[in-house]
Each structure stands twice: as C-alpha cells, then as structure tokens.
N, C-alpha and C positions, 0 to 999 in steps of 0.2 A: 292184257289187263295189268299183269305186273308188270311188263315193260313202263305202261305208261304212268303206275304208280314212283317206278324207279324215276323215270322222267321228271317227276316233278318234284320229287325227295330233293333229287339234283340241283333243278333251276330252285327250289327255294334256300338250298344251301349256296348256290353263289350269289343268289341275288341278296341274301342275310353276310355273306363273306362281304359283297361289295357295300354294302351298307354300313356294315362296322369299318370295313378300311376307306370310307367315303367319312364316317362319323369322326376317325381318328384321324383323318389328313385336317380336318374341319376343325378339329379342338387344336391340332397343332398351329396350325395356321390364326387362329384366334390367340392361343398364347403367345406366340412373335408378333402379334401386332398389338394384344397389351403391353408385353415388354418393351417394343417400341415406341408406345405412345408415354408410357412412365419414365425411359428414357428421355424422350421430348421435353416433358412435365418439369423433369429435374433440370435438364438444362435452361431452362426459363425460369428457374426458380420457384416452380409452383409443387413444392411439396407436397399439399394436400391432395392433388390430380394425382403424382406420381406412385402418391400411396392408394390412393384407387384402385389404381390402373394395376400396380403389382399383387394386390390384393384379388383381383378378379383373375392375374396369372396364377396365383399359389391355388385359388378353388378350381382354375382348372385343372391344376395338375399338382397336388401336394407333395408329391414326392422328387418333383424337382429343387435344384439348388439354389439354382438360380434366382426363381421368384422369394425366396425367403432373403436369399442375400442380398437383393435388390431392394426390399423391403428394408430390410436389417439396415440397410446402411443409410436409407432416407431416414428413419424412423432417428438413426445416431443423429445426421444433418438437424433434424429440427431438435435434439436436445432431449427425446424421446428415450433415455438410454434403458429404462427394462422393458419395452418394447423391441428394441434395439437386439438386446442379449438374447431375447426370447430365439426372436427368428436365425440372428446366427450361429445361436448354437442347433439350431433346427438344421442348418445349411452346411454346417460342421460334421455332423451325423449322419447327415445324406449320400455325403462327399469327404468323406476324412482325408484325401487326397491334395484338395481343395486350401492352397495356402491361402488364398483370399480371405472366408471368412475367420480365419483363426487370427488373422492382421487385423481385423476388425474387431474381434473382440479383446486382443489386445489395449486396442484403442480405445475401446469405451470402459473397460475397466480402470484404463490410464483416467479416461474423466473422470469416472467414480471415483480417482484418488485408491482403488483397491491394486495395488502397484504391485505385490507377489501374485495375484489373480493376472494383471495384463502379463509378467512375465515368463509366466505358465503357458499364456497362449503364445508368446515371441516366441520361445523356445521349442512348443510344437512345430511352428512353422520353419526353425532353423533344422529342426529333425529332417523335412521333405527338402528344402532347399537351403542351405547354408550359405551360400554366397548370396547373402536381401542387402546391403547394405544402409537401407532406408530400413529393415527391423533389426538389424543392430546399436545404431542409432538413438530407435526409439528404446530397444532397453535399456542403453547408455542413460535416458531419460527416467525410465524407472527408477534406476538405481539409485540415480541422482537424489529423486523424490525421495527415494528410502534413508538418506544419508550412506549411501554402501559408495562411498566415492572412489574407491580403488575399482568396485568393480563397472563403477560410470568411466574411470579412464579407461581403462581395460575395452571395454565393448566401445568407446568409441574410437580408440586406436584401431579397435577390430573395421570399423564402418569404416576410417579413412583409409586403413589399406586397402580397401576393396574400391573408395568413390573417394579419390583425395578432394575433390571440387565439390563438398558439401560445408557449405560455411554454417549451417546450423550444426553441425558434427563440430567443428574446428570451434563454435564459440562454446558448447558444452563442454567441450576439454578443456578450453581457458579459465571457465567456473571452476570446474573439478579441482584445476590445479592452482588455483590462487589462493589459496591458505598456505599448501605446501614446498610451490614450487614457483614465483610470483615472474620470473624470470621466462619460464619453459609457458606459463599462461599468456604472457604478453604478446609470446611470437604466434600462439595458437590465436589468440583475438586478432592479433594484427593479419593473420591470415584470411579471419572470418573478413574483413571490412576489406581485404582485398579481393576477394572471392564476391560479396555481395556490399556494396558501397553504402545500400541502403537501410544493412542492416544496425540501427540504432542502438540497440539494447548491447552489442560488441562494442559499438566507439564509446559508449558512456561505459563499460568497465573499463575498456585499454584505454581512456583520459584515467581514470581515476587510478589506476595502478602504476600510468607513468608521471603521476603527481607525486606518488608516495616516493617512488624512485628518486625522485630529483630532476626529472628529465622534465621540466615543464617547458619548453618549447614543445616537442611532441605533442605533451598533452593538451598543446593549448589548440595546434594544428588539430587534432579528435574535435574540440570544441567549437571549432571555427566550423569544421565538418557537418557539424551536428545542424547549427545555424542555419549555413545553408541546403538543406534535408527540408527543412518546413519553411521556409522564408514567412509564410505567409500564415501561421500559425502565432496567436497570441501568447498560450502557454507557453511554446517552444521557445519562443523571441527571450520569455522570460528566466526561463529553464536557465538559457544561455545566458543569458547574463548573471546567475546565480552562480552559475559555476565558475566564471570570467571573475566576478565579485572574492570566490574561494579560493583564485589561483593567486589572486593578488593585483589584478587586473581593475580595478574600479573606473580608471578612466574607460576601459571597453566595456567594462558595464551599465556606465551611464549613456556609452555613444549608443549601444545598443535601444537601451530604452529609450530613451529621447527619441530617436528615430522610430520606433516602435507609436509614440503617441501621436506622430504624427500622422501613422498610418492606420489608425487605430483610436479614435482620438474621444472615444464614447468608450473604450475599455477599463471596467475597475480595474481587473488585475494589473495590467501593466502600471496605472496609474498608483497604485499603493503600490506595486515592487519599486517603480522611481523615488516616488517620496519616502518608501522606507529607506531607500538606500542615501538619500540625501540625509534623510535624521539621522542614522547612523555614522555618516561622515562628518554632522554637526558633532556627536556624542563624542566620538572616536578622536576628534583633531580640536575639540573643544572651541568650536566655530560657531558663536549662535548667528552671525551673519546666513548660515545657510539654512536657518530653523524655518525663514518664512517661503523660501522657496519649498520645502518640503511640506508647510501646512497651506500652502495653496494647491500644490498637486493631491494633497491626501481627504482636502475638502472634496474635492471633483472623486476621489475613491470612496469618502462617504457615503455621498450620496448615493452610492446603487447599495446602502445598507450592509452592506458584507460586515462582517464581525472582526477578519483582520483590517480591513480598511479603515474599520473604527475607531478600533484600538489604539492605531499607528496616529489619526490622528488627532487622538485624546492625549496621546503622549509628546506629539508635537508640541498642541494647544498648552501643555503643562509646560513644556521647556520655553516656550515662547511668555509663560508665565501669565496665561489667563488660566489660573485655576476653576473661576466659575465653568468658564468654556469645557472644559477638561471632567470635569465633574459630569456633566449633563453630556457629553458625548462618551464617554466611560460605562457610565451607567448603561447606556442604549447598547456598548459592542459585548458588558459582561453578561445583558439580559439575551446574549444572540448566541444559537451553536453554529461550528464549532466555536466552542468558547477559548480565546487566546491568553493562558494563567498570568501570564507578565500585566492584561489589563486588569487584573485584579490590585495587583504593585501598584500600577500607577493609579486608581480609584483610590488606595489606602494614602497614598502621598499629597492626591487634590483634595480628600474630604478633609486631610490633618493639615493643611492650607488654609482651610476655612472653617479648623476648627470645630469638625465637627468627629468627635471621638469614635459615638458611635459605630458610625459608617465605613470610617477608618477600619475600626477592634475587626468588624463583621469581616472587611475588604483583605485585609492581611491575612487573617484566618481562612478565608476560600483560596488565596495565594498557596500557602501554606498545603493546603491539600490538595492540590493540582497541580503544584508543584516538581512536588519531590525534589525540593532547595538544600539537601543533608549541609551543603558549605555556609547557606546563610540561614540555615534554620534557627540556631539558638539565637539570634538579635532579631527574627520577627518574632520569634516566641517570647522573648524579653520583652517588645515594644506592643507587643497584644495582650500581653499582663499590663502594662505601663497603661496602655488607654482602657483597659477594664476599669483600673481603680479611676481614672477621670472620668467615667459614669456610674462611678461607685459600685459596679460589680466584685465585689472582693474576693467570692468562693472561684470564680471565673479570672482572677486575678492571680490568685493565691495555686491556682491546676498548674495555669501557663509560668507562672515564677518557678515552681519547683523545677517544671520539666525544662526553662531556661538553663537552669543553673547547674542541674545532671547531665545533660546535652555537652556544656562545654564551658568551662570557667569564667563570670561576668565579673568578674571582683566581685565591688561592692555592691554594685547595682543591682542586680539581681536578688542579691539578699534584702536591701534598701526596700526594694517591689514587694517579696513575703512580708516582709516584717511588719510592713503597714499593713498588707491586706489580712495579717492577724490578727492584728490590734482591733481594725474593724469588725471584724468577725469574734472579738472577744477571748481571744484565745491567749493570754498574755505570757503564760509562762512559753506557749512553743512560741510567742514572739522572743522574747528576751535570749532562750536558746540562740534561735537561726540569729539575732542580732549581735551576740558574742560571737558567735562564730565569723560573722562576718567581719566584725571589729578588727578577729585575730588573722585576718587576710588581709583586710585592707585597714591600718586604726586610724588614717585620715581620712577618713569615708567620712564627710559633716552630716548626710540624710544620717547614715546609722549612729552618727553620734546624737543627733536630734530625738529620734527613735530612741534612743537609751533613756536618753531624758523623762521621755517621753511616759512611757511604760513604766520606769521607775517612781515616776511623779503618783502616775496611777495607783 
C-alpha cells in the first residue's frame, strides 16, 4: 500500500516536473517567435505590429531585457520618447551590463534636447566599454548642443582616433572649430566631403569658410558640388544659384536658372529667384532695359500667389513705372505671409505716386516696424510725419517729427514738420520755440521762415 502510494507521489511529481519544463520550453519558444515577428514588423516598417509583437514578449516574460529594449527603441523610432525612456530604463535595470540600452537613452534624451541627461547615459556606457566611437561622437554632439565646444572637440578627437573614417565626427569638428580655428575647420570639413561626398550640410560650410578666406575657386568647386548632389531638385537649382549670385558669379547664376525654367517651367520658385535676380541687375547696373524681362518672368511667379513672388513683382511693375499696377499687386503680396517688409517700401512709394497720403503714412509705418531699418529709420520717420500732416493728422505728425529729429539731425526739415503740426494743433508758443531753434540750425530754412511769419502773425 505504501509502496504504491510512493508510486504515485512519484509519477505525479514528474509528470507536474515535465509539465512545468514542457510549459517553460512553450513560453520560451513563444517569446523568440514574438521577438522575431516584431523584428519582421520593424524591418518592414510597420511599428504598430512590432510594438505588438514586443509587447506580448515583455508579458511573457517581464523580466527580460530584451523585450523592453526592443520596445524602448521602436516606441524612440515612432517619436514615442516617454514611452521610449520608460522601457529603457526598465532594460537598463535589468541588465546594467547592457551598453545598448544606456545608447539609447542617451539618444532619446539627445531628442528631448535634455543633453547633461543623454551625457549621463554616453558616459555610463564608456564606463562598461570605452572604445564606442560612434558614443563619443554622439557626446561630441551633446556638447555641441550645450555650447561646451572645447569639450565637443575634445570627444570628437576622441571618436576620430578610434574611427578616423567617420565624416559625421570630422564635420562636427569643422563646426566646433570655426569660430576659433577657421583654418584647422576647413581641413576637418574638407575631410568630411572626402570621406562622404554626399554629405551637403559639410560642402555648404567648407564653400562658405573658403569664401571668407579668399579662396573662391575652391569655394566655387563646394558649389558646383552642391549643384550636382540634387540636379533635379528645384530648391536646390535655386540654392545654387543664390550662392553662385553671393560669390560674384551672376552670369552662373542666371545660366543656372534659365536652364532650371526650362526644366521646371510651372515652378514659382525658380521663376521669382530669375526675375528677382534680373530686377536686381536692372537696380544694381542701372539698366531699365532689363526691368521687362524681369516683369515678364515675375508675372508667371505671381501667379502661383506666393508673397515673395508678389512683392518682386510689384516692384518690378513700379520701376517699369506702372504705379497703378504696382499698387494693386503690392497690396495682394503685403495682405500675404510670410509677409516680405521691403513690399511695404515699395506700397509706400506707389501709393505717394498716386498721391495717395494716406496709404503711403499707413505703408511706411508697417516698413518701419518690420523692419528694423536703424540706417534709414530717421528719413522714414521724417516722411511719415510729412504725409500725416497731408491728411491733417497733426498729433500723429508731431510723435513721428520729434522722434525724426532725436534719431538723427534733419536740419530744417524736421523742425519745418513740428512746427506746423503745432501750429495745427494750437500750440503756438512750443511752435515758435522748436521754430527758433530750428532757425538757429539752419536760418535759410524759407518753410521755417514762413512758420515764423506765420505764428507771429497769429
């Protein structure tokens, strides 16, 4: 009898043994083929699956690394980042070993812009392996972010002695040291666009640093580079020509564009950077011969409504000397954002064409504050008093005359501007003041001898 009680004590202890090592081979095998299928998921692009798929691996087993770090990093891919943080630092605590997730959360706090948090984790992970040169790199990047630029060169000298053939290392050096060392930056860019040809954001500094140098062949070779990277790219076509335009280049920047509209021949942009560039060689060489080749291209930019295309050519329209035109296409690019402050300028030029004060006083005055003109601010502020008093604003006359005249010395003029808009306003001894005074600056001023007259008569 107890034999056969023993007997059975037995067979239910293995057969519950083989049940539990039958149940655990069964969970194992189900979590390698969700993490294989979330693998899958990811490589195809389909996030939402592969967060599934990791999500049914971390329930079966939570205390793995793995599913939390595979989560953790899809959850960063979709832009997920306290999701993100959650599970790697789950996967960090699991496995403190584990320089993977500590890389990762580096990186997503580098997203967050929270840059002593990602450098906290680079440094964790230099603690277990010090030779990453891909996480020295990225703290060279930190640093960066932080403005700590000695210690952005530092770490990424660190990363090229370990991977000299990292040209994202070699153009973060070129930054770092282009304030202080413009020379030592040039050859660290020139390195980056030797290392990776493609990389653009490297030829557009090493053009621009070996412009400043003097060295414009080089830089023009960077530009030409640039060019052909996107051939087929409108903005790019135009990029380039802006730059060809700042080297000193203009005929390359018309061949460009020109060719550009022909392959492209429905595009505003390109079509307003032509025509602007042609008004500008009208302006610049004092050529109105080329005003109507420029308001024929900038018509065709009109029309897809853009606000610089407008602008360009409402200023055409004015140099070509149809003010009405000019007027009514003006108005359309200052009623449009981004709004372009110079079509305020030229609104304030075609309304006072036609005589029409108001619109002018209104047009100058938004100039003015969108500006930030400090070299021609005191003669708009002179000429927006000047049209206040031609629609008899005089309190509005008499703000912008003072602040003309404190800004920056108009002679007479200025004082000319108060002094009426005193008299209108009734004020006649602070007329007669600012009118002596003005006298004794300028005593051939005729308005302020008028003005004298005037007030005295009174």
């Amino acid at each position: 009898m107890r034999r056969g009680v023993a007997i059975a004590v037995f067979a239910a202890a293995v057969v519950g043994g083989l049940t539990l090592a039958w149940d655990t081979v069964r969970r194992d095998r189900e979590f390698r083929r969700l993490i294989a299928a979330g693998d899958l998921a990811l490589s195809r692009g389909e996030t939402s699956a592969a967060i599934e798929a990791f999500s049914g691996a971390v329930a079966l087993r939570p205390t793995s690394m793995v599913g939390h770090l595979k989560r953790g990093d899809t959850y960063r891919r979709r832009g997920q980042m306290n999701d993100a943080l959650r599970d790697l630092q789950d996967a960090a605590a699991l496995d403190p070993s584990a320089t993977r997730p500590l890389e990762l959360l580096g990186d997503v706090n580098l997203a967050l812009e929270d840059y002593e948090r990602a450098l906290t984790h680079y440094q964790a992970y230099l603690g277990i392996d010090e030779r990453a040169p891909r996480v020295l790199y990225k703290m060279a990047l930190a640093h960066f972010r932080l403005n700590n630029i000695a210690g952005a060169v530092d770490r990424a000298r660190d990363a090229l002695a370990l991977d000299a053939a990292m040209p994202e290392a070699h153009f973060l050096l070129g930054l770092s040291l282009k304030p202080s060392a413009p020379e030592d930056a040039m050859k660290a860019l020139a390195r980056a666009v030797e290392l990776d040809p493609a990389l653009r954001p490297a030829r557009e500094e090493l053009s621009a640093l070996l412009q400043r140098a003097g060295r414009f062949r080089e830089a023009q070779r960077q530009l030409d580079a640039l060019a052909d990277l996107e051939p087929d790219r409108p903005a790019r076509l135009v990029d380039t020509a802006v730059r060809y335009s700042r080297a000193g280049r203009t005929d390359a920047a018309l061949q460009v564009l020109t060719a550009a509209t022909g392959a492209f021949p429905d595009d505003p942009v390109i079509h307003t950077a032509l025509g602007g560039l042609w008004l500008e060689l009208a302006e610049t060489r004092h050529d109105p011969s080329l005003i109507p080749r420029a308001t024929a291209l900038l018509q065709t930019a009109a029309a897809g409504s853009r606000a610089d295309g407008l602008a360009l050519y409402g200023r055409a329209l004015l140099r070509s000397g149809d003010a009405p035109g000019a007027l009514r296409v003006l108005r359309q690019a200052t009623g449009r954002l981004p709004v372009e402050p110079s079509a305020f300028l030229d609104l304030a030029e075609a309304a006072d064409r036609l005589e029409r004060p108001g619109e002018a006083r209104d047009a100058l005055a938004s100039y003015v504050a969108l500006a930030g003109d400090t070299t021609a601010w005191p003669g708009h502020a002179l000429r927006i008093a000047e049209l206040s008093l031609a629609i008899n604003d005089a309190p509005t006359a008499a703000v912008w005359a003072r602040r003309a005249s404190a800004t920056a010395p108009q002679g007479g003029r200025a004082d000319a501007v108060l002094g009426e808009a005193l008299i209108r306003l009734g004020r006649r001894e602070d007329a007669r003041q600012v009118i002596a005074e003005g006298l004794e600056r300028d005593p051939q001023n005729q308005t302020l001898r008028r003005l004298r007259r005037q007030v005295n008569d009174e």
